[in-house]
Steps between C-alpha positions, in 0.01 A plus 500: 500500500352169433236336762780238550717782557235656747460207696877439547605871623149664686625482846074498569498151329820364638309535902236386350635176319725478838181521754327219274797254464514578917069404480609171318747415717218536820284307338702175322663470886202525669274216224889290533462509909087407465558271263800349683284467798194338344705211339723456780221404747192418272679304192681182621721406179641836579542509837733256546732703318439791732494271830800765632209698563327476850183360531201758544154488533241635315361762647848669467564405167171715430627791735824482259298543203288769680813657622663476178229650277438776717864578523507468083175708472629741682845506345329530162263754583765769620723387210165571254439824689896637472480396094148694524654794640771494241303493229265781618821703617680473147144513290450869726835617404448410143167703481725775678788488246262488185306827667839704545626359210206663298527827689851543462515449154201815466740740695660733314614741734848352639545701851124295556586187348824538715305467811236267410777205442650558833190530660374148366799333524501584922129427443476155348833387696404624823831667551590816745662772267654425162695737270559553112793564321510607127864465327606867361691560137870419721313194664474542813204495717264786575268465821137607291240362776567398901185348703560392851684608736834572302617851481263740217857694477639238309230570198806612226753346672748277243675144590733408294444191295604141678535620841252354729199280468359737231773597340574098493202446386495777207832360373430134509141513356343261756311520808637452849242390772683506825429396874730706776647686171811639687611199550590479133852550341245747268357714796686813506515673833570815322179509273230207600521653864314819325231279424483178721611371808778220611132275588304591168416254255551660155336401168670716225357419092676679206259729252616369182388545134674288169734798493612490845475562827322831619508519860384259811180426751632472833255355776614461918291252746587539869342238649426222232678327215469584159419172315522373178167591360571856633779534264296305227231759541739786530700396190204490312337857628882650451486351121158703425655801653795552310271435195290781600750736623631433133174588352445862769870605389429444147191696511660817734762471207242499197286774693789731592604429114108643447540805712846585369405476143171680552699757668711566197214497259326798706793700527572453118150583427508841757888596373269476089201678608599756748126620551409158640815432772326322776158452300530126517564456826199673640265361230628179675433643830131597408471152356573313784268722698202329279618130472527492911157630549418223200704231773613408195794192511829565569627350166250719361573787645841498486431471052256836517777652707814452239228544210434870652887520542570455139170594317709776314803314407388492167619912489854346460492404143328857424702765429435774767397765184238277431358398868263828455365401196182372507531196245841365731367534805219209384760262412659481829313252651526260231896550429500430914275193470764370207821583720334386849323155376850290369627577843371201736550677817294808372261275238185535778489910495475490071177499468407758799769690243381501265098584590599789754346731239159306416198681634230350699253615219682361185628795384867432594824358351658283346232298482171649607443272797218597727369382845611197672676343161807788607724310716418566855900669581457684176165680673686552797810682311271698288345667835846545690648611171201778419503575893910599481464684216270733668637533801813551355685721249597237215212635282274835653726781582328575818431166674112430589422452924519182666106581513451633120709204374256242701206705383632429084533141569186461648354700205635244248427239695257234266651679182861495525584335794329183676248619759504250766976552564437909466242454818751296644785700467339829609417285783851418586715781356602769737692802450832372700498235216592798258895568527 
């Protein structure tokens, strides 16, 4: 939108522009009365032109003026103040708009970002109870979050496209601001009552994308009017949700993609290597154990967590005959790296991979790595993988004690492992962690 463009449409700058043609106005008729006055009874040339007018004296031609510039001072000052307030009441909500727009678009979680648009759209329009409705696959509309005092039951509920003032809305693509709603041909007794009442004023705004419309934002005032810069504002706020409700179901969809495919790869890699069934899923356990005590960032986190998931995947391209010999086993975690790192959504975990085997004193593989130059998650997997193998019957026939198996790590701790994550995971590991 151009500034021309802005200028023309912000219902803001139309009261504005309106309040300061009104300010004019005050002050060209009260200078055209003064000025009137003045010649009529001070400039004779003129006067005679004005003789109509009755004589007066001056003393009261000075109260006029006195009168009269009070009266336009005063006029000008309220007008000045109600532009004032304007400005400051617009400038507020545009600080408030750029805040939720930035928070909104960081939510990823969409039963949260849900309820944050609903509750800043009653927020920043000062409404009662609002609702919002997400269009399903056959397109009708699904009740997802009710504030106010409208019925929680209806949460799931469906309305069927075009009836309504939201299904209206949802089929048309534009917003409906309306004041006594059920007085409109589009107020349905039927479904509207569910949410408003025959003396509501009702400001309904489409969620809309370039594909389409998604759902609607549906706000209720009792007592005052919805205005035009309440529907500017709510347009605007409805715009940057649909973008980010866009943006959470995208990620839910890539991240249930992620667990899914994760999901396969473990099961292929227990259904090859029968000895290790359920391996990787408690080495990912253990793992997590250490990068919470770390308070290590989610984003993080969540990488060392599908890193100790598939840290063995490379055992699929080795044929099982060979996954005891000695010389195969080493190349696992670089045929891993090469299968995990082409695939973006797994491309952070390659390296942690690929290093699970280094040792904290050099002496590992593939690359001899020691200390801090190992990737932090591929310390953390060595630990949890070394701690599961103890504990556990993939390698020893008789499994070491919860107690023996800390006792080994701590043993190896500055040689094979990295000192400072084994004190921190005997810290935090307990035996009901062991399943």
């Amino acid at each position: 939108m151009s500034g021309e463009e802005f200028f023309d449409k912000n219902p803001a700058i139309k009261e504005i522009q309106r309040k300061h043609r009104l300010l004019h106005i005050v002050i060209t008729f009260v200078i055209v009365v003064l000025f009137a006055a003045v010649i009529r009874y001070s400039y004779e040339p003129v006067a005679e032109y004005l003789d109509f007018l009755p004589p007066i004296s001056y003393s009261l031609i000075i109260a006029i003026v006195l009168i009269m510039s009070i009266i336009g001072l005063y006029l000008s000052r309220r007008l000045t103040k109600q532009i004032l307030r304007i400005i400051e009441d617009y400038s507020a909500r545009l600080n408030r708009i750029l805040n939720i727009t930035s928070d909104l678009r960081e939510e990823l979680y969409g039963d949260i970002l849900l309820e944050k648009i609903m509750d800043y759209a009653i927020s920043i329009t000062q409404s009662k109870a609002g609702s919002l409705l997400l269009l399903n696959e056959e397109k009708d509309l699904i009740f997802k979050i009710i504030r106010g005092e409208i019925n929680d039951a209806l949460i799931g509920t469906t309305l069927e496209k075009g009836k309504g003032i939201a299904g209206w809305v949802a089929e048309q693509g534009q917003p409906l601001r309306l004041n006594r709603g059920a007085s409109d041909p589009r107020f349905s007794y039927e479904i509207d009552k569910i949410t408003a009442s025959s003396t509501s004023s009702i400001l309904c705004v489409p969620l809309k994308t370039q594909d389409g419309i998604i759902g609607v934002l549906e706000l209720v005032r009792e007592k005052y009017k919805f205005r035009e810069r309440d529907e500017e504002i709510s347009i605007y706020l409805a715009e940057q949700a649909a973008l980010s409700i866009i943006k959470a179901q995208f990620y839910e969809d890539q991240k249930n993609f992620e667990i899914h495919l994760t999901d396969m790869l473990i099961d292929a890699i227990d259904y090859h290597i029968q000895e290790k069934i359920g391996h990787a899923r408690r080495v990912a356990r253990y793992s997590n154990i250490i990068a919470k005590a770390l308070n290590l960032p989610e984003e993080q986190k969540k990488n060392i967590y599908f890193a100790s998931l598939l840290h063995d995947v490379g055992f699929l391209k080795i044929k099982a005959d060979d996954s005891y010999k000695k010389e195969m086993i080493r190349q696992h975690t670089v045929i891993g790296y090469e299968m995990i790192k082409p695939i973006n959504l797994y491309a952070p975990t390659a390296r942690m991979i690929l290093h699970h085997h280094e040792r904290y004193d050099g002496f590992g593989y593939p690359s001899q790595l020691a200390g801090e130059a190992i990737p932090l998650g591929a310390r953390i997997i060595a630990i949890s993988d070394a701690f599961d193998v103890m504990v556990s019957s993939i390698s020893y026939r008789v499994p070491l004690s919860f107690e023996e198996s800390k006792k080994e790590l701590k043993r190896n701790a500055g040689t094979q492992f990295d000192p400072q994550l084994v004190t921190l995971f005997l810290k935090h590991i307990t035996p009901e962690h062991i399943q």
